[in-house]
N, CA and C atoms as a LAMMPS dump frame, in Angstrom:
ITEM: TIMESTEP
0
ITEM: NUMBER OF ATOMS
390
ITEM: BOX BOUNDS ff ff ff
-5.0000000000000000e+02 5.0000000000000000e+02
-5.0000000000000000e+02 5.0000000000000000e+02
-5.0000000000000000e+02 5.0000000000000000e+02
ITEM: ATOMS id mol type element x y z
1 1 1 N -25.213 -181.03 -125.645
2 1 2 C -24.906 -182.159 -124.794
3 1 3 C -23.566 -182.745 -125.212
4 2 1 N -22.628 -182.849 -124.44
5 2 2 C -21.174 -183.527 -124.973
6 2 3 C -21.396 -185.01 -124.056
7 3 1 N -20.713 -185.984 -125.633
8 3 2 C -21.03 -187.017 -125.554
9 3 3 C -19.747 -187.1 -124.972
10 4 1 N -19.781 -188.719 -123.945
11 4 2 C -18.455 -189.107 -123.283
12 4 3 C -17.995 -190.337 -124.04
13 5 1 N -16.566 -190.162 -124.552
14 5 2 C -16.506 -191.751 -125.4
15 5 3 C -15.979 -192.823 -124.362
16 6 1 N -16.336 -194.288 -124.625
17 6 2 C -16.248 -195.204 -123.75
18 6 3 C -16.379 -196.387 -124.495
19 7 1 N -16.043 -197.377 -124.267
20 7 2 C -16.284 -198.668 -124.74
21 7 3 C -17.112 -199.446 -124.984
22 8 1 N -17.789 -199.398 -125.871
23 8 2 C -18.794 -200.416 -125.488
24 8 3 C -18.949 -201.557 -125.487
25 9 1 N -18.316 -202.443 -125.934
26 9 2 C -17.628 -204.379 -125.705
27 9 3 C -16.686 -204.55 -125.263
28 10 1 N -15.797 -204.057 -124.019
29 10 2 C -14.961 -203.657 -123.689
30 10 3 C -13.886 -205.442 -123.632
31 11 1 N -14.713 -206.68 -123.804
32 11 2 C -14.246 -208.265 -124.491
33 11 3 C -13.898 -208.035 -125.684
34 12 1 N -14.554 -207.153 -126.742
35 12 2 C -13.976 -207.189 -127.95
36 12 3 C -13.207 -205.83 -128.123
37 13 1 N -12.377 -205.111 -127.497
38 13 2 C -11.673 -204.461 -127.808
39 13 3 C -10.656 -204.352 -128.803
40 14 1 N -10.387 -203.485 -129.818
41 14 2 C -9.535 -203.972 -131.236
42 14 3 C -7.81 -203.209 -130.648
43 15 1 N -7.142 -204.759 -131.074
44 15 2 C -6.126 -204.52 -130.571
45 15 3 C -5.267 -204.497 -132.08
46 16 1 N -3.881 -204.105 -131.705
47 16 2 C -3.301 -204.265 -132.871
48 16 3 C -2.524 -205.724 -133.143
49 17 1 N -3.11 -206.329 -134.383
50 17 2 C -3.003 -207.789 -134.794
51 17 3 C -1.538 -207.61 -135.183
52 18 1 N -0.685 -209.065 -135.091
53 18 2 C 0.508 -209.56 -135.288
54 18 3 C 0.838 -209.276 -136.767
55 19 1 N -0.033 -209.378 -137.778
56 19 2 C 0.324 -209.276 -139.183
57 19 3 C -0.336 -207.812 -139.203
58 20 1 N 0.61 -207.062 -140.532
59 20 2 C 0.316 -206.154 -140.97
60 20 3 C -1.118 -206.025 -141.845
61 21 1 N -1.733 -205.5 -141.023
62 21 2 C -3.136 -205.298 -141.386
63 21 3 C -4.071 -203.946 -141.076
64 22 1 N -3.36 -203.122 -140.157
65 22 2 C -4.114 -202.335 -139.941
66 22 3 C -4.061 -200.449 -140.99
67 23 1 N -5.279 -200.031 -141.148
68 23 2 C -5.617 -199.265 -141.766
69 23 3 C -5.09 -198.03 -141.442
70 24 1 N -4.492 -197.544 -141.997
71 24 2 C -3.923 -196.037 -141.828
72 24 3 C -5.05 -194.68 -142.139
73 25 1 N -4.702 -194.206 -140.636
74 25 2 C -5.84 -192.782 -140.577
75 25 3 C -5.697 -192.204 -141.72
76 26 1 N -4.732 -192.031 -142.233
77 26 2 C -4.352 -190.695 -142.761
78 26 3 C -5.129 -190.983 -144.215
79 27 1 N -5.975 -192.362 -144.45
80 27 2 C -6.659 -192.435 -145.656
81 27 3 C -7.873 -191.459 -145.54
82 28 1 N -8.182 -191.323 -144.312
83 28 2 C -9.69 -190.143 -144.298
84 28 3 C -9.166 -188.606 -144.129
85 29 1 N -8.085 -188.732 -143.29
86 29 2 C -7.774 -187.32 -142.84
87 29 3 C -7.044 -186.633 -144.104
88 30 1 N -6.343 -187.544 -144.453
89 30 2 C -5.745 -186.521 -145.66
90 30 3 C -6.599 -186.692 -147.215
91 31 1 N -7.84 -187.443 -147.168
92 31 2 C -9.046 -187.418 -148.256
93 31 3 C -8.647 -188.242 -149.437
94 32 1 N -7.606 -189.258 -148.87
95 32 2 C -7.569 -190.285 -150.059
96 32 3 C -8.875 -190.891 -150.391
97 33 1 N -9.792 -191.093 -149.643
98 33 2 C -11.395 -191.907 -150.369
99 33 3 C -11.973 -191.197 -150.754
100 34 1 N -12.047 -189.68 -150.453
101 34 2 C -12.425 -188.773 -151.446
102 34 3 C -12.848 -188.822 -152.344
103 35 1 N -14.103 -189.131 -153.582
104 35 2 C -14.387 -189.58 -154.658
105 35 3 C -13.918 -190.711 -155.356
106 36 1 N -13.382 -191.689 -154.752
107 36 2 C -13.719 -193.172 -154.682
108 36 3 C -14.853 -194.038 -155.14
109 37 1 N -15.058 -194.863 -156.187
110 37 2 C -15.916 -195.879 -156.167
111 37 3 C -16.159 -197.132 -154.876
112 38 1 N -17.273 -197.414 -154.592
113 38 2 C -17.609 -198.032 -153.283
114 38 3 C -16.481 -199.565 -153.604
115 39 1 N -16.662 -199.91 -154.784
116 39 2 C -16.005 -201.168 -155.766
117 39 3 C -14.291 -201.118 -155.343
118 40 1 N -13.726 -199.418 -155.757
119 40 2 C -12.707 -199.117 -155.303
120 40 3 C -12.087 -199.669 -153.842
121 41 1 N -13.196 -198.675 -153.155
122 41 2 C -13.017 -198.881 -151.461
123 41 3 C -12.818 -199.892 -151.233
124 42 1 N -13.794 -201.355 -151.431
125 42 2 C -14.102 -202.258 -150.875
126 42 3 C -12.663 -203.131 -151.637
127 43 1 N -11.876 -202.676 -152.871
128 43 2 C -11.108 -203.57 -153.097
129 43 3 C -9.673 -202.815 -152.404
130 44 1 N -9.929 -201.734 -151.875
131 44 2 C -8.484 -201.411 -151.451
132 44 3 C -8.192 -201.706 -149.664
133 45 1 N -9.916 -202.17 -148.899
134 45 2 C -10.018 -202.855 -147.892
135 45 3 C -9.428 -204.107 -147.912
136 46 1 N -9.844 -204.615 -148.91
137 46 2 C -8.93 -206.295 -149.235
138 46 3 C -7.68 -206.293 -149.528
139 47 1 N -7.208 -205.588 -150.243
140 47 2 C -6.106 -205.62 -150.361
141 47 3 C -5.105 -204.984 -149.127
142 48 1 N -5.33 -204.135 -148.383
143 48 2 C -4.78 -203.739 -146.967
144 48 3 C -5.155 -205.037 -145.832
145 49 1 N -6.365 -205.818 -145.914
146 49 2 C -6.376 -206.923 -145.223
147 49 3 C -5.318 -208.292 -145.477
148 50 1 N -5.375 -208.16 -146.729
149 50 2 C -4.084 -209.917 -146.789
150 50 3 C -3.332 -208.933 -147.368
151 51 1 N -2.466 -207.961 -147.037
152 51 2 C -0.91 -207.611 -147.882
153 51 3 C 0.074 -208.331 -146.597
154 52 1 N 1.386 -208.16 -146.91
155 52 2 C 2.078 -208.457 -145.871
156 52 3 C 2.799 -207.463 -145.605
157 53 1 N 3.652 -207.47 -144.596
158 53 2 C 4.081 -205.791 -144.28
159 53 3 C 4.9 -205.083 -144.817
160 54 1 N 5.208 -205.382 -146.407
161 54 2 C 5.44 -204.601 -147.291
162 54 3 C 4.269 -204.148 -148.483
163 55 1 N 3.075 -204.759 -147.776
164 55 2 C 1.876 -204.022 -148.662
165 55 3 C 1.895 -205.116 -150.032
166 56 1 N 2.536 -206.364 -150.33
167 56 2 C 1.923 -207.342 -150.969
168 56 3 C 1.122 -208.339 -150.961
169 57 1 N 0.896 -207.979 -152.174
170 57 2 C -0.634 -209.341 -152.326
171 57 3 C -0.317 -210.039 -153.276
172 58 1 N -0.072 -211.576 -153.743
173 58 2 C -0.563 -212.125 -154.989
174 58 3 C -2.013 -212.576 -155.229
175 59 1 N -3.054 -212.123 -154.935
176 59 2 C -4.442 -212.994 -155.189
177 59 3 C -4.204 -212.545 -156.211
178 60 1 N -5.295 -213.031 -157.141
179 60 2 C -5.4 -213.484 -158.462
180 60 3 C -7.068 -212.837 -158.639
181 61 1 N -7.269 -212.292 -160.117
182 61 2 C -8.729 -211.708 -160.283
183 61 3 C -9.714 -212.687 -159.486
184 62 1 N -9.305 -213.965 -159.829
185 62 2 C -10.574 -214.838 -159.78
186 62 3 C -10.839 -215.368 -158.128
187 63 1 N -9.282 -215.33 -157.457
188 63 2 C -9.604 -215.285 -155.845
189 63 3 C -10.164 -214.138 -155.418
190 64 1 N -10.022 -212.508 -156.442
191 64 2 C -10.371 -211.865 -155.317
192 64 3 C -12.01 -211.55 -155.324
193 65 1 N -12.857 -212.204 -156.99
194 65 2 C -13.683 -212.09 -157.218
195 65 3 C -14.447 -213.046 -156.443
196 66 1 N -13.789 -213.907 -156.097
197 66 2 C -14.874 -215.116 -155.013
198 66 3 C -14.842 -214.536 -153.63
199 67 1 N -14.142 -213.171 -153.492
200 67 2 C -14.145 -212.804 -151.993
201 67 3 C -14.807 -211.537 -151.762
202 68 1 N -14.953 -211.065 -153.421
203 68 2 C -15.473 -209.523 -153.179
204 68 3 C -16.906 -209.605 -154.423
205 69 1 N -17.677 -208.809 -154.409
206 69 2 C -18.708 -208.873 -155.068
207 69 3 C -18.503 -208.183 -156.691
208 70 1 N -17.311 -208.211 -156.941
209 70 2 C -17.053 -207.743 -158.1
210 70 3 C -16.568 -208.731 -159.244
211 71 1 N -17.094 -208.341 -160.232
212 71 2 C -16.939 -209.094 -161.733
213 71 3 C -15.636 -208.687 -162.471
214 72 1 N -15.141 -209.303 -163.495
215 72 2 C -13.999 -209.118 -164.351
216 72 3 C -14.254 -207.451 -164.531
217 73 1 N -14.556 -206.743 -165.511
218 73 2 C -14.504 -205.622 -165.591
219 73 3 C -14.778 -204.445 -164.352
220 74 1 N -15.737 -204.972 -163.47
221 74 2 C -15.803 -204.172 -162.531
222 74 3 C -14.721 -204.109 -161.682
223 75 1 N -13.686 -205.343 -161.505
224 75 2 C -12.488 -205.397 -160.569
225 75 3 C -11.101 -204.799 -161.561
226 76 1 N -11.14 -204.64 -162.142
227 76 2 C -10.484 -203.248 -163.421
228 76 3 C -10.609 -202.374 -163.131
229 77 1 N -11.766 -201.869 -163.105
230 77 2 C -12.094 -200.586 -162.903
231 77 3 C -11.571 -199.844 -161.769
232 78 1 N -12.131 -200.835 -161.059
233 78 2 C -11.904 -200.759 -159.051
234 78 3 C -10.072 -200.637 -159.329
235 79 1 N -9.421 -201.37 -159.723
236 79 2 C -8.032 -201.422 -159.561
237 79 3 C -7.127 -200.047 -160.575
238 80 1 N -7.862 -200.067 -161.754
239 80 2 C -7.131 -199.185 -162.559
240 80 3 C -7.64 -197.65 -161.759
241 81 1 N -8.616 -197.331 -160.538
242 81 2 C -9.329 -196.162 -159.914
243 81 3 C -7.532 -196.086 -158.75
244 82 1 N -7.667 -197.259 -158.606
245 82 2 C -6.69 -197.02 -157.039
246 82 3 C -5.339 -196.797 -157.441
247 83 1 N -4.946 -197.195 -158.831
248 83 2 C -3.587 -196.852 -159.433
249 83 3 C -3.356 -195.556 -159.788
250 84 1 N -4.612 -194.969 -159.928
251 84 2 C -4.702 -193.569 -160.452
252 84 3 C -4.579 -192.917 -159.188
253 85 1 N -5.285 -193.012 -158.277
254 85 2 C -5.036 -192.167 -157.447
255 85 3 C -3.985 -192.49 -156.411
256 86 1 N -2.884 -193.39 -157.182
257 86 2 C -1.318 -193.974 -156.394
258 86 3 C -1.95 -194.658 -154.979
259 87 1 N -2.984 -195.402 -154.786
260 87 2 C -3.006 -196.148 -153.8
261 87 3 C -2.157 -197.394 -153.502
262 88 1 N -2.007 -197.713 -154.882
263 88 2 C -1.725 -199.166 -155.094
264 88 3 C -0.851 -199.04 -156.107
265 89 1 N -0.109 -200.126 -156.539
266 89 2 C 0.942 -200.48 -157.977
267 89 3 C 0.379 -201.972 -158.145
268 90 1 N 0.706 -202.538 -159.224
269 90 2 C -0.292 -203.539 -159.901
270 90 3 C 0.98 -204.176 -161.129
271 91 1 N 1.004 -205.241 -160.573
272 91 2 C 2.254 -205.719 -161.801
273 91 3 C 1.655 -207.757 -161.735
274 92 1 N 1.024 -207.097 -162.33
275 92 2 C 0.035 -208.942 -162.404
276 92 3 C 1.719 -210.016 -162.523
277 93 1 N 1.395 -210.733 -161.437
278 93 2 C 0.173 -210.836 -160.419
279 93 3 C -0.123 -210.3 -159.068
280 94 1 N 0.7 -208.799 -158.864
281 94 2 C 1.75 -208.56 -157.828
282 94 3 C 1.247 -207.494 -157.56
283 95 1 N 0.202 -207.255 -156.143
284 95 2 C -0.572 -206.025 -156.285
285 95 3 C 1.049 -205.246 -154.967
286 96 1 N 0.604 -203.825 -154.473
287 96 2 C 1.554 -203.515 -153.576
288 96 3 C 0.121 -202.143 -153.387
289 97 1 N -0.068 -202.266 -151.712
290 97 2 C -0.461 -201.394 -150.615
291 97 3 C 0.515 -200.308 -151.109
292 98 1 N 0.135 -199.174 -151.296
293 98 2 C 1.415 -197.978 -151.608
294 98 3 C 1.485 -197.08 -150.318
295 99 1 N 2.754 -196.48 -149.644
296 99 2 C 2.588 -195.849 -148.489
297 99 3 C 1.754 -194.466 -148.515
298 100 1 N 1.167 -193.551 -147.575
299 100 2 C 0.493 -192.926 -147.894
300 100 3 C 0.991 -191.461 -147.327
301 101 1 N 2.483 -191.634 -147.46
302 101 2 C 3.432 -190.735 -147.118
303 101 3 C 3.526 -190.396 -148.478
304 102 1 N 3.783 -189.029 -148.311
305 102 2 C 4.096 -188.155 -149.447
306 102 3 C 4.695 -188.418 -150.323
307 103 1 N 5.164 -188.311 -151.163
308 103 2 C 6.27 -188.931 -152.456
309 103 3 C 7.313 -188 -152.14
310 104 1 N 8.232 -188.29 -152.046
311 104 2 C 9.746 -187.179 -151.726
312 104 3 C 11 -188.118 -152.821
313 105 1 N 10.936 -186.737 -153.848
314 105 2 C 11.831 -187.292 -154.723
315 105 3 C 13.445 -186.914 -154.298
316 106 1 N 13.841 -188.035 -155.096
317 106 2 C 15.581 -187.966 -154.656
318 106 3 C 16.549 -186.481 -155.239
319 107 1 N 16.034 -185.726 -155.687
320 107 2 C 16.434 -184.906 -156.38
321 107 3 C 15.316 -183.945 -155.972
322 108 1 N 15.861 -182.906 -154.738
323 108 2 C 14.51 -181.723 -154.452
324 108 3 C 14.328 -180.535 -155.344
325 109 1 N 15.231 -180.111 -156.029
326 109 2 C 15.462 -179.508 -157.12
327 109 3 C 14.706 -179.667 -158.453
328 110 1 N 14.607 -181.231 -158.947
329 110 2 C 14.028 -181.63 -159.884
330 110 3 C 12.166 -180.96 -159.922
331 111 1 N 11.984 -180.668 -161.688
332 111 2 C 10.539 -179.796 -162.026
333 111 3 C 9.875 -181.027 -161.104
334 112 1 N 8.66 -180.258 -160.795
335 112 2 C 7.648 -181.096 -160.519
336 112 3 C 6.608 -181.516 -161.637
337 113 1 N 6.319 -181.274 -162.717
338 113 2 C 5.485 -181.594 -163.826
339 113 3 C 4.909 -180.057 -164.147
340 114 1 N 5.271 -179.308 -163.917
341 114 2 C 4.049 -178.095 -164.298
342 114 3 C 4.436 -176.903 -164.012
343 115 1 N 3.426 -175.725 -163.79
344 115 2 C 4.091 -174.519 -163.184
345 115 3 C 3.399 -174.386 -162.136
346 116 1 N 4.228 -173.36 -160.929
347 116 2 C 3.451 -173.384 -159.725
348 116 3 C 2.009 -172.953 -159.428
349 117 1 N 1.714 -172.557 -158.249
350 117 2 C 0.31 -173.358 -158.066
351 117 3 C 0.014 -172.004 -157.105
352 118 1 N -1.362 -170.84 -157.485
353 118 2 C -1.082 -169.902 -156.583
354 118 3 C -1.902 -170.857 -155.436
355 119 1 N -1.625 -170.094 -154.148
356 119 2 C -2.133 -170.49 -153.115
357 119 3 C -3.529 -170.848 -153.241
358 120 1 N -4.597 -169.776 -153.758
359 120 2 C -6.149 -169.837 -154.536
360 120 3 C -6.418 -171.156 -155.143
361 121 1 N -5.616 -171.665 -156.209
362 121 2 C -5.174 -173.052 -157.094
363 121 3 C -5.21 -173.784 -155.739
364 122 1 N -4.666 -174.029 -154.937
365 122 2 C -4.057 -174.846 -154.062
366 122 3 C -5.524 -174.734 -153.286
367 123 1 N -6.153 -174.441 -152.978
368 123 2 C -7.091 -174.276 -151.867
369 123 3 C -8.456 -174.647 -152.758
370 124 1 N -8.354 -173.831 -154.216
371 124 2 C -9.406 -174.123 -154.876
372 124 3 C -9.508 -176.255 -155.142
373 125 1 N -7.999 -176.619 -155.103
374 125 2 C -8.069 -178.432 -155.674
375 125 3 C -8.472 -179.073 -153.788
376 126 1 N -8.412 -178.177 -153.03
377 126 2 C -8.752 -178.817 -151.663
378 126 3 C -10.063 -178.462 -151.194
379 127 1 N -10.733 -177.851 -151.972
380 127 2 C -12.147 -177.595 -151.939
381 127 3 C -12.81 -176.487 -150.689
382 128 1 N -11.471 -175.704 -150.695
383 128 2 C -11.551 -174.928 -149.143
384 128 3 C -11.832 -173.646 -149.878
385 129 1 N -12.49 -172.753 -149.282
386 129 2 C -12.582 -171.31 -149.747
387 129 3 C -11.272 -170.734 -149.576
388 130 1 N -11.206 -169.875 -150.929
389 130 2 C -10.127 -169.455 -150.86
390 130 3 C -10.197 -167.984 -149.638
């Protein structure tokens, strides 16, 4: 049976808001939440909700703990998860939305950290049969 897509509150339709707020596809399609803590998720939702459209935030642990269900160490965790996987940069008190465009260094020439990567490697870290 093919489903037909359609609206269903067609009054609350989501439009795109005046402030920079909206969520970029490319966090599912290209598998940035991918093994994510829920703690993670839910703090990198907040932080994409109040950044401004250079992806800053100043809240503070203790504003963002009265807004999110997370405790001192658990909002660490959540933050030091999203730095790791370059979501975010973090310079207390100065969080930054990171773009989710590729990194393109100024120098294309320059090593990349390692040695190359057979195609197998490459397919085996994307979880695809080789």
């Amino acid at each position: 049976m093919a489903w037909i897509k359609r609206v269903l509150d067609p009054e609350r339709l989501r439009r795109v808001p005046s402030q920079f707020s909206w969520i970029d596809h490319r966090l599912v399609r290209d598998r940035h939440i991918v093994g994510r803590s829920a703690e993670a998720l839910a703090l990198y939702l907040f932080l994409v909700t109040v950044a401004d459209g250079q992806g800053l935030s100043y809240y503070s642990d203790a504003g963002i703990s009265q807004r999110l269900p997370l405790d001192g160490p658990t909002l660490t965790r959540a933050r030091q998860e999203l730095i790791r996987a370059r979501l975010i940069a973090y310079e207390k008190p100065l969080y930054q939305v990171l773009s989710l465009d590729p990194l393109v260094t100024s120098n294309p020439s320059a090593p990349r950290g390692g040695p190359p990567l057979t195609l197998g490697q490459i397919l085996q870290q994307l979880e695809l049969p080789p």
